[in-house]
C-alpha positions as CSV (number, residue, x, y, z in Angstrom):
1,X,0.0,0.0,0.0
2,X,0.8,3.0,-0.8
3,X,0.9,6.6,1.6
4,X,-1.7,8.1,-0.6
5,X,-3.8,5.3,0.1
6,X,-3.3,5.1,3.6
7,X,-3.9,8.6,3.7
8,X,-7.4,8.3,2.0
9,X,-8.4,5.7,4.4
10,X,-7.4,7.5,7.4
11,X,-9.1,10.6,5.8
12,X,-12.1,8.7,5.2
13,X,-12.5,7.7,8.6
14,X,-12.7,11.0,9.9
15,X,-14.9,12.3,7.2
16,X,-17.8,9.8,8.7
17,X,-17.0,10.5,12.2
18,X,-17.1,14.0,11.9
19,X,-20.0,13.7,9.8
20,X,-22.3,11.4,12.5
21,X,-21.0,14.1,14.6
22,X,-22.1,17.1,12.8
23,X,-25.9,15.5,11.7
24,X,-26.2,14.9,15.8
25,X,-25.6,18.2,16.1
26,X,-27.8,19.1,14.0
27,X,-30.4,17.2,15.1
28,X,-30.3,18.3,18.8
29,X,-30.4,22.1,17.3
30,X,-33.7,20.9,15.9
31,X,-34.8,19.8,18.8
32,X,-34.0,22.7,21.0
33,X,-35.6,25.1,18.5
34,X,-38.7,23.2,17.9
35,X,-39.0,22.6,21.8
36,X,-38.4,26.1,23.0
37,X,-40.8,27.3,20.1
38,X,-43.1,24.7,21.2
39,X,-42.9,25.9,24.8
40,X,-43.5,29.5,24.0
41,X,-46.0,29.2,22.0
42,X,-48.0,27.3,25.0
43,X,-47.0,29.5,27.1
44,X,-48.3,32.6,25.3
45,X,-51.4,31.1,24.8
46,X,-52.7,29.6,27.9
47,X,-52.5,31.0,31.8
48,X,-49.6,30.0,33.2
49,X,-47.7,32.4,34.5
50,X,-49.0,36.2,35.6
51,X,-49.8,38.9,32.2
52,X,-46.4,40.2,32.7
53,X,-44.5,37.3,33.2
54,X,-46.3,35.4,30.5
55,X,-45.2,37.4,27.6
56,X,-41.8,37.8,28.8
57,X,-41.6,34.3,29.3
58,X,-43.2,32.9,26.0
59,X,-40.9,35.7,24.1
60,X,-38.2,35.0,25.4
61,X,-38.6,31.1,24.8
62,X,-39.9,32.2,21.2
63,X,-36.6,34.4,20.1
64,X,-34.4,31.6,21.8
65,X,-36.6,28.8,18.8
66,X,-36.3,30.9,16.2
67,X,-32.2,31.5,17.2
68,X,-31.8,28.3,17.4
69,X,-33.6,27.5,13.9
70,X,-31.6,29.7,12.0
71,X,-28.6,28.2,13.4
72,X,-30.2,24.9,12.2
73,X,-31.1,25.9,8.7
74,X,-27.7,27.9,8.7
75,X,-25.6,24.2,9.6
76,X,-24.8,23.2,5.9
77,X,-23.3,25.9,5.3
78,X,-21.3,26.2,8.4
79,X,-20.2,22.9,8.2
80,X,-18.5,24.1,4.4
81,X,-16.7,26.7,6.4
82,X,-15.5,24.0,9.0
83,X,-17.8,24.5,12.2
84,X,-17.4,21.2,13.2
85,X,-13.5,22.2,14.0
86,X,-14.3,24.8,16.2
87,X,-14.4,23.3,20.1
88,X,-17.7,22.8,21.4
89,X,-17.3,25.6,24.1
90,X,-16.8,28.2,22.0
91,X,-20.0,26.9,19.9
92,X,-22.3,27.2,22.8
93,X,-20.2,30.7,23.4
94,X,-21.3,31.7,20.5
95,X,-25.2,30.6,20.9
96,X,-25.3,31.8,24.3
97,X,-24.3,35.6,22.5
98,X,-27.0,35.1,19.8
99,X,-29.6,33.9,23.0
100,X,-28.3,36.8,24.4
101,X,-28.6,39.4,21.7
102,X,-32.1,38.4,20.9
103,X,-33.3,38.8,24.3
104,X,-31.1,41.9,25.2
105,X,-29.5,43.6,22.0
106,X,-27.0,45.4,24.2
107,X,-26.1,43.1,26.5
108,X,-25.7,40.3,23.8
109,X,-23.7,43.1,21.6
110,X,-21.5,43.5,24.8
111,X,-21.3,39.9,25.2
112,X,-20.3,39.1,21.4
113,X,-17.6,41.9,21.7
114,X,-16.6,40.0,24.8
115,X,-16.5,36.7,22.4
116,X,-14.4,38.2,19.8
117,X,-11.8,39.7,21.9
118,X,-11.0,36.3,23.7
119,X,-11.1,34.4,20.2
120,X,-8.1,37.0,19.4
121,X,-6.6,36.0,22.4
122,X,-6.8,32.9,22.3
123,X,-5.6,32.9,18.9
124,X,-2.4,34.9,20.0
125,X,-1.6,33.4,22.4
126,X,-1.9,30.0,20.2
127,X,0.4,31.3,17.8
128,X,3.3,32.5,20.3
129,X,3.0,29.0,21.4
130,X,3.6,27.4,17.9
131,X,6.4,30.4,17.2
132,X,8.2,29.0,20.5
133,X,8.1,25.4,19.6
134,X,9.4,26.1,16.1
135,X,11.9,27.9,17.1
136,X,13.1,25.3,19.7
């Protein structure tokens, strides 16, 4: 055998696990979205909780379904870009700031500059590590 081949092989296996992985993922997004929309919408139209509470409640439940749908629909297309290399915190990171920004634009604006500015950290401080072993 050959390295090419080995190399296909290897790559191959990886392919499929990553790609049970990502449909998994997929499916609990589904889940969650459909649930929460679920969940809000009975909410919002029976009693209970108080008139206040109830429609902060349901909407809140409804903006965190339809978040979590888009990310759904929008998981193709991620997974082209390579979203199933990113590490799982930073994926709920970065659902907890859309949760976040459709329930309190400011806060989840604050919250997704908060996201960004450790990704660049963490990607600095990722390449001063490679730069040190390299030159060692």
């Amino acid at each position: 055998m050959t390295l090419a081949s080995n190399k296909k092989k290897t790559n191959s296996k990886k392919s499929s696990k990553t790609d049970g992985q990502s449909k998994f993922q997929r499916k609990l997004l589904l889940v969650f979205a459909v649930s929460f929309l679920m969940l809000g919408a009975l909410i919002k139209s029976t009693d209970l909780f108080q008139i206040g509470s109830k429609e902060f409640v349901s909407g809140t439940l409804l903006k965190v379904g339809f978040v979590l749908g888009l990310a759904w629909v929008a998981a193709p297309q991620l997974e082209m870009l390579g979203w199933q290399k990113l590490r799982g915190s930073m994926l709920v990171g970065a659902i907890l700031v859309l949760i976040l920004w459709s329930i309190r634009p400011r806060i989840g604006a604050i919250a997704g500059a908060v996201l960004l500015a450790s990704m660049l950290l963490v990607a600095i401080i990722g390449w001063f590590r490679k730069a040190s072993k390299l030159k060692s």
